[in-house]
SERO-4910 file (N, C-alpha, C, O; in steps of 0.05 Angstrom, whole numbers):
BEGIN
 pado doro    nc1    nc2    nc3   cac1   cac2   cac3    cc1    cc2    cc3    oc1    oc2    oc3
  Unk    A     16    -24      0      0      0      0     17     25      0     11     45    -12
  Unk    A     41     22     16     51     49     15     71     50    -15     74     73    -23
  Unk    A     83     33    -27     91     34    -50     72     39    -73     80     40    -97
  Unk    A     46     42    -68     27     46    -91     26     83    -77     30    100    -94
  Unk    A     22     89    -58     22    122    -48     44    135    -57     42    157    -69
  Unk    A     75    120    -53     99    137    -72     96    138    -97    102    157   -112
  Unk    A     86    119   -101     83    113   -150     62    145   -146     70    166   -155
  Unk    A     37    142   -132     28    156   -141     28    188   -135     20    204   -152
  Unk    A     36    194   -114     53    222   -107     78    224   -128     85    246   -135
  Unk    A     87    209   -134    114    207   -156    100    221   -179    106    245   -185
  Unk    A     79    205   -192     58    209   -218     54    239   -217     61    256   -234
  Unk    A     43    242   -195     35    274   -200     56    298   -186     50    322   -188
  Unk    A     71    292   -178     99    304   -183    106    318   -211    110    342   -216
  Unk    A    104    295   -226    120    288   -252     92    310   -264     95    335   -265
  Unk    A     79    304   -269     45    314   -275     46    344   -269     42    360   -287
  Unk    A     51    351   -246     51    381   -239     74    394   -261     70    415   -273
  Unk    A     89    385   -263    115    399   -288    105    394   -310    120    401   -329
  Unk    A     78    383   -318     70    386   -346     55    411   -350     40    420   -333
  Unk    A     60    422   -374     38    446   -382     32    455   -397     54    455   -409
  Unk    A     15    468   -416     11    463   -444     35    478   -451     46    496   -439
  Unk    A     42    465   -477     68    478   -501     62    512   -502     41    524   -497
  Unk    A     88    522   -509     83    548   -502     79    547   -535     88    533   -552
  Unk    A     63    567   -536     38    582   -557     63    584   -582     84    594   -573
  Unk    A     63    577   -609     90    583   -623     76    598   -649     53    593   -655
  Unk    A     88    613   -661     72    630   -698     83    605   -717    105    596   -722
  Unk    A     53    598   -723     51    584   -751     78    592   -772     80    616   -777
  Unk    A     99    573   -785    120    572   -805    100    582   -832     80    570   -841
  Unk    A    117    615   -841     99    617   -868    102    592   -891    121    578   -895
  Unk    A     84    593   -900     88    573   -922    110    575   -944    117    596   -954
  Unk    A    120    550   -951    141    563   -970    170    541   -974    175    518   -964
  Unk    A    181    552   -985    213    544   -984    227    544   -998    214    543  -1019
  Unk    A    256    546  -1003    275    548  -1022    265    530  -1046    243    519  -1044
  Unk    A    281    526  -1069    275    521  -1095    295    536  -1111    307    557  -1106
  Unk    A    294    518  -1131    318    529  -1162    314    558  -1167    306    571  -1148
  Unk    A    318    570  -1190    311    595  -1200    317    589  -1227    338    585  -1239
  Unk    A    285    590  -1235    280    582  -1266    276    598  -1280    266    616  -1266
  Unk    A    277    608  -1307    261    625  -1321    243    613  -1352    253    593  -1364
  Unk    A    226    623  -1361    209    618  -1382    216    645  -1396    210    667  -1387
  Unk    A    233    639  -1426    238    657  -1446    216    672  -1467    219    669  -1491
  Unk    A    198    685  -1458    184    690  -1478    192    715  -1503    178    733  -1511
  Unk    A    208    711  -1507    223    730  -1536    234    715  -1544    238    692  -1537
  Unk    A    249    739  -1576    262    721  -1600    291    716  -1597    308    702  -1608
  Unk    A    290    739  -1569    317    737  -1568    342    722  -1548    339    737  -1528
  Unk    A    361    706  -1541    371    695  -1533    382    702  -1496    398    720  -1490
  Unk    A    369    685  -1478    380    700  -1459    412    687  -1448    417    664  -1442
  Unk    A    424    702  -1448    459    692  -1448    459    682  -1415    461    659  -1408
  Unk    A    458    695  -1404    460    698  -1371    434    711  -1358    420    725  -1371
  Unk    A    427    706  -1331    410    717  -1320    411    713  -1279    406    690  -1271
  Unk    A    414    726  -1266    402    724  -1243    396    738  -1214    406    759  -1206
  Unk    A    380    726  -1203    357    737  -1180    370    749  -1166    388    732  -1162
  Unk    A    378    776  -1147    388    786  -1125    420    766  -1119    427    755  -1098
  Unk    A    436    764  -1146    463    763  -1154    456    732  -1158    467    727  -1180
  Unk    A    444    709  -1148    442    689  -1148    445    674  -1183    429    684  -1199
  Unk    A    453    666  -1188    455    662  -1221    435    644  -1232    420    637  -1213
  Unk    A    429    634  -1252    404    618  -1253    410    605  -1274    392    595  -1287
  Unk    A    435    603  -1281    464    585  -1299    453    583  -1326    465    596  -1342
  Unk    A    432    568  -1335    434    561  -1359    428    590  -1378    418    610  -1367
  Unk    A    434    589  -1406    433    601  -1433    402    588  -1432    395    567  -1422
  Unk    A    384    611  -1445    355    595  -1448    349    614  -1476    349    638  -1480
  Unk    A    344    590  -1492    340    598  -1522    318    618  -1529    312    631  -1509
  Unk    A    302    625  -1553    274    639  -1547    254    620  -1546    252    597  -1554
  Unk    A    240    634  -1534    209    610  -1537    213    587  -1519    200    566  -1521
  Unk    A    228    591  -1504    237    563  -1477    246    568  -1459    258    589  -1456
  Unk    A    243    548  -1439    248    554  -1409    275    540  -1404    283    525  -1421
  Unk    A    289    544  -1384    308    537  -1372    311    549  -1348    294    560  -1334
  Unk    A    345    546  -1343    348    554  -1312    358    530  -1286    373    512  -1294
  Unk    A    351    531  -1263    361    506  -1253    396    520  -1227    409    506  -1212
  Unk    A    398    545  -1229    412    556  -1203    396    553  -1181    373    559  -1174
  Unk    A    412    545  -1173    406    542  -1126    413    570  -1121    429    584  -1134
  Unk    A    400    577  -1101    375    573  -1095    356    603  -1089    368    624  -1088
  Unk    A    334    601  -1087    313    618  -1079    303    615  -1061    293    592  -1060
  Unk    A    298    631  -1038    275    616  -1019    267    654  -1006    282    672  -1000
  Unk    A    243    652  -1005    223    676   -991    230    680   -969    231    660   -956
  Unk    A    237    702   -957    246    712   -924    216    716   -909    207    738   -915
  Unk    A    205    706   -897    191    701   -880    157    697   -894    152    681   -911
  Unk    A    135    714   -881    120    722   -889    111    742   -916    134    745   -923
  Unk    A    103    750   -927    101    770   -955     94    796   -943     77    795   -926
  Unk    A    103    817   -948     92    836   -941     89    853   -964    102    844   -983
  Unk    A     78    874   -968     71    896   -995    108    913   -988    118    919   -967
  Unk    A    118    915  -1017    135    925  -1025    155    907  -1027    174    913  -1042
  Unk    A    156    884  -1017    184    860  -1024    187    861  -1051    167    857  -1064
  Unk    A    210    864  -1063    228    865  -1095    253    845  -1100    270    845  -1082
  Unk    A    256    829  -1120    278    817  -1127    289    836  -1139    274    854  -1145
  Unk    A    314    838  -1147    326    842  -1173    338    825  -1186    351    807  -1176
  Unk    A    333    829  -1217    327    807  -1244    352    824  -1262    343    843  -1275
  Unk    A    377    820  -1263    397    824  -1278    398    807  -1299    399    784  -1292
  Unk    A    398    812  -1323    395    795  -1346    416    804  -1374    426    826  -1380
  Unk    A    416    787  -1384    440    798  -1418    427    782  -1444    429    758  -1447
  Unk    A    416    794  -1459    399    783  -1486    426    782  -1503    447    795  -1499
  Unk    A    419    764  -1522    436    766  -1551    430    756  -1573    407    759  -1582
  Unk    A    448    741  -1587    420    730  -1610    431    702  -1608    455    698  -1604
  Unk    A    413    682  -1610    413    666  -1608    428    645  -1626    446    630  -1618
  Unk    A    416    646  -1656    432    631  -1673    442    650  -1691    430    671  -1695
  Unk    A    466    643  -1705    477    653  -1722    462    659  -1746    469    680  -1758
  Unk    A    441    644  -1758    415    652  -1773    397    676  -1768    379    685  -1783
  Unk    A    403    684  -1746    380    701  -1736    388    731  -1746    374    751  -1748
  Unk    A    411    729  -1751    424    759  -1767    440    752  -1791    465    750  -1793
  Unk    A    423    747  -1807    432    735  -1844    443    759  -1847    461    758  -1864
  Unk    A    438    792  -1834    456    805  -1854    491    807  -1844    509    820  -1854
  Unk    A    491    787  -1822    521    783  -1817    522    756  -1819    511    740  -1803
  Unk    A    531    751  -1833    535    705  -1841    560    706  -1834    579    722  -1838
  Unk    A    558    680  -1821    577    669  -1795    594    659  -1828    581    647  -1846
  Unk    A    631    668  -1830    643    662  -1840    649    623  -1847    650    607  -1829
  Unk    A    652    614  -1879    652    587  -1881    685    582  -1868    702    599  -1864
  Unk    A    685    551  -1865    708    544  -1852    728    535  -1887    717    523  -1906
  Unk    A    744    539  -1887    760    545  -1911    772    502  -1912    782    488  -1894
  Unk    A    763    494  -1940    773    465  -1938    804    463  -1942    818    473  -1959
  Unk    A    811    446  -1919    840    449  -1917    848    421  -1933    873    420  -1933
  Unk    A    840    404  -1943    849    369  -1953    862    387  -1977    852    407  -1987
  Unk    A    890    373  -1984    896    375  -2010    918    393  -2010    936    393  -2027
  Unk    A    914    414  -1984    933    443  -1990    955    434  -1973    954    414  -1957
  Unk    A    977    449  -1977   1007    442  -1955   1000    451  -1934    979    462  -1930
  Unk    A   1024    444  -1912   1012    455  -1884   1014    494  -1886    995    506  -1875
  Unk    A   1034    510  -1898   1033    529  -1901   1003    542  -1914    989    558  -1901
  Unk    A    994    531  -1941    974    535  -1947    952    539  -1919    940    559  -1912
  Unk    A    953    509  -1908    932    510  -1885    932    533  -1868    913    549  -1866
  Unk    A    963    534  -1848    962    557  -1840    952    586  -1845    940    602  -1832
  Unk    A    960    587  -1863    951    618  -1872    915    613  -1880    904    632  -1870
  Unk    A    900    601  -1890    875    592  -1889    861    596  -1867    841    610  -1866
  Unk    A    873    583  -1845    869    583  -1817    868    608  -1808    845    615  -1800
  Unk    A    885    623  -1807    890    643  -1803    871    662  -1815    865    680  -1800
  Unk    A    860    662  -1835    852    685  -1847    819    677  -1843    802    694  -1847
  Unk    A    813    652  -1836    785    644  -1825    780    652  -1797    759    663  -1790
  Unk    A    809    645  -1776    811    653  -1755    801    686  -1750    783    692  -1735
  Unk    A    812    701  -1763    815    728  -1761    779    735  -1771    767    751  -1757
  Unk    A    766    721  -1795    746    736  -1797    723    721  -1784    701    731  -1789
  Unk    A    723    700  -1769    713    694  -1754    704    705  -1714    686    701  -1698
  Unk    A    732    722  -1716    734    740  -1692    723    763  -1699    711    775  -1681
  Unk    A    723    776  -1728    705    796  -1738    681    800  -1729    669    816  -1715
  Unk    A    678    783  -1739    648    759  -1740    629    758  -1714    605    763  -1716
  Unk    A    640    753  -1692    634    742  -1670    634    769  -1645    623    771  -1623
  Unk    A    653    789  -1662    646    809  -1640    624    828  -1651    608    838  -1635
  Unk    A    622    831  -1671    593    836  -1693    569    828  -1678    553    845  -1671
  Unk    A    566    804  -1674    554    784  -1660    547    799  -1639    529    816  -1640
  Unk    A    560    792  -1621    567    799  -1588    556    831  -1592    547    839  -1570
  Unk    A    553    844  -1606    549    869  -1598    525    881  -1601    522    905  -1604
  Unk    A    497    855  -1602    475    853  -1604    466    849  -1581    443    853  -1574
  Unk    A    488    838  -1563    488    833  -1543    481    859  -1518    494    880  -1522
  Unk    A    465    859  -1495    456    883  -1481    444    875  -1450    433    855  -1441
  Unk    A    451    894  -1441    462    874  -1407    424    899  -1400    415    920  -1410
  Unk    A    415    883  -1381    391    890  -1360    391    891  -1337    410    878  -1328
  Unk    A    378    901  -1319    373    897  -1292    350    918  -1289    347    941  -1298
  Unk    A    333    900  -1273    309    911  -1269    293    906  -1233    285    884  -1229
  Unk    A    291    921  -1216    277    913  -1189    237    907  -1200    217    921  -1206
  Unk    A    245    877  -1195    212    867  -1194    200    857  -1168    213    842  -1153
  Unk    A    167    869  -1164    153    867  -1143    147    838  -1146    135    825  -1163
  Unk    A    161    830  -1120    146    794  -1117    120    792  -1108    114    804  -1087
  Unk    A    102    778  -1122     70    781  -1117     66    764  -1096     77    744  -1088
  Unk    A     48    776  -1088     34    763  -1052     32    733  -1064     22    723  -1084
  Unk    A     52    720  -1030     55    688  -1036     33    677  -1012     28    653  -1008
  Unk    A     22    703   -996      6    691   -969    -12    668   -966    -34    664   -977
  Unk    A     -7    661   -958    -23    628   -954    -11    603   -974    -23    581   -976
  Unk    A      8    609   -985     16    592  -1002     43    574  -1001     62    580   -986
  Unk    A     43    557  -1013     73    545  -1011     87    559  -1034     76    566  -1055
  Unk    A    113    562  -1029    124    568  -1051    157    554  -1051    171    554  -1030
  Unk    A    167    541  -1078    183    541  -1082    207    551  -1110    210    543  -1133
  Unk    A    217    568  -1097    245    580  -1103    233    604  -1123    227    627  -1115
  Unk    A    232    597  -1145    226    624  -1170    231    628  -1190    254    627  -1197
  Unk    A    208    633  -1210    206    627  -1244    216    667  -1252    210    686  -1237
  Unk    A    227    669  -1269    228    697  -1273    224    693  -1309    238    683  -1327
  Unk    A    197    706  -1308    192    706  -1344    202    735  -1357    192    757  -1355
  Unk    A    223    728  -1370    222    743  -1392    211    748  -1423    219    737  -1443
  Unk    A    188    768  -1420    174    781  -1433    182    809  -1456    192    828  -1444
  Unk    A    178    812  -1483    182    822  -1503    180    858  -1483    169    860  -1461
  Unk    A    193    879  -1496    196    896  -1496    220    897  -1472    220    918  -1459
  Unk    A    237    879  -1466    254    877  -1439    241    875  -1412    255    872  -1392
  Unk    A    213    875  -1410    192    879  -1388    201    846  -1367    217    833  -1381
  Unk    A    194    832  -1344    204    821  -1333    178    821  -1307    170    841  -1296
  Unk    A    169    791  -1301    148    783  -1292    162    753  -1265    173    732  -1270
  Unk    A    157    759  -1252    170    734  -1230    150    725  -1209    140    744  -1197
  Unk    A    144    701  -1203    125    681  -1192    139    659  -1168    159    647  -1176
  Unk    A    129    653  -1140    146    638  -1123    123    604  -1136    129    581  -1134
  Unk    A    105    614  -1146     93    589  -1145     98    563  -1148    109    560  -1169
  Unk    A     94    535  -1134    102    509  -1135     82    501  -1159     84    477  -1162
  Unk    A     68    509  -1174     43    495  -1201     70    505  -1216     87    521  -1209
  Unk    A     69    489  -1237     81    488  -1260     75    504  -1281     51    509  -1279
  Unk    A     82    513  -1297     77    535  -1316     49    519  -1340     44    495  -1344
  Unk    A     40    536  -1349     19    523  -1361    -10    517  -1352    -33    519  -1362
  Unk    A      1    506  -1323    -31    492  -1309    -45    506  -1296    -36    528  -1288
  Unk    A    -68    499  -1290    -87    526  -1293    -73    542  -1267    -69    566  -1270
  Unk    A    -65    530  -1241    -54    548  -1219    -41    555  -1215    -37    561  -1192
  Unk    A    -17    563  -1243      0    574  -1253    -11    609  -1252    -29    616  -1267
  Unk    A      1    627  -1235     -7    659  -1238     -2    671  -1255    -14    693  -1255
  Unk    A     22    663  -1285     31    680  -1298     21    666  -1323     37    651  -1334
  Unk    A     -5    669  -1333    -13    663  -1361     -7    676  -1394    -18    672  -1415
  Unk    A     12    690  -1387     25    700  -1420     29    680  -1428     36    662  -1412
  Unk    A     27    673  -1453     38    646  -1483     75    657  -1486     88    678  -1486
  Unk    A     80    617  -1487    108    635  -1488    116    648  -1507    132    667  -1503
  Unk    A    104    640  -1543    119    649  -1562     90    676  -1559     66    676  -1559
  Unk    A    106    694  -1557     98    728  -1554    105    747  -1578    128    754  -1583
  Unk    A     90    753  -1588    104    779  -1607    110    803  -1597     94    816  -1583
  Unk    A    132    810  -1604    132    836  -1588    122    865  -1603    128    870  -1626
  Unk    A    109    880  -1589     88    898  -1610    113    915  -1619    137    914  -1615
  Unk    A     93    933  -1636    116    953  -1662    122    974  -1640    144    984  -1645
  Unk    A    111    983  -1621    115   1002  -1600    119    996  -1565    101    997  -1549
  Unk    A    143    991  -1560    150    984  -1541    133   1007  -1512    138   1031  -1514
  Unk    A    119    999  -1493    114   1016  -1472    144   1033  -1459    166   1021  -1456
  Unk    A    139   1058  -1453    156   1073  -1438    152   1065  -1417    165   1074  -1398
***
């Protein structure tokens, strides 16, 4: 009898040190993720990324890529939160500017090695012509975009669409592009109008 009075003075001992969990704020929804983009222009995006973060791949026109670590939302959303979207267009294929044609490679079978060399050479040289011609289509961006209210939502990491006139659209959403709970419904292949907005 008296070993069943210690168990149970013990019990509520132990019992008195319980007490409800202290009260904690709900984790906003959310979490890190890649940083993707969807290309909607003709023109080639060379480089691109989020608040310095890079977002690695070259993404052709009319297609998505991307795939840099990482993105993730700082806390809750509040009105005024901005990424910045640093970006560099160029042209994509060498077709895309017929009025500069990418120099032919000169056939070397048959000629001496001197022949070759100097061939080489003179392909070499107008090929660097060529290519900085190229490159100088090329045009660097940066733009501060408002991240749209993620409240109540999960989100992972961040799609940044680039859109015709240099304009620039970015989404934390986990739906996939296309499906209906996708927020950013532009088509990717976009024309870009004859009058760009100021």
């Amino acid at each position: 009898m008296k070993l069943h009075h210690i168990a149970l003075i013990t019990a509520l001992a132990l019992l008195s040190g319980c007490d409800k969990p202290a009260k904690t704020e709900p984790v906003p929804p959310g979490g890190g993720g890649t940083i993707e983009a969807i290309n909607h222009t003709s023109w080639a995006i060379n480089r691109f990324s989020v608040n310095g973060q890079s977002g690695l791949d070259i993404i052709n026109p009319y297609s998505g890529g991307g795939g840099g670590c990482c993105f993730g939302v700082k806390g809750p959303w509040q009105p005024g939160m901005t990424v910045q979207v640093d970006w560099e267009t160029g042209v994509a294929f060498a077709s895309d500017v017929p009025e500069i044609p990418e120099p032919e490679r000169p056939d070397l079978s048959g000629v001496s090695e001197k022949e070759a060399d100097e061939l080489a050479q003179i392909y070499s040289d107008k090929y660097h012509e060529w290519y900085e011609k190229i490159k100088a289509y090329s045009k660097k961006h940066t733009q501060t975009v408002p991240l749209p209210d993620y409240t109540g939502q999960k989100t992972c990491g961040i799609t940044v669409h680039f859109l015709p006139c240099d304009q620039v659209k970015v989404t934390t959403s986990c739906a996939r592009y296309g499906s209906p709970d996708y927020p950013i419904k532009e088509r990717v292949q976009m024309e870009k109008p004859k009058v760009c907005p100021q």
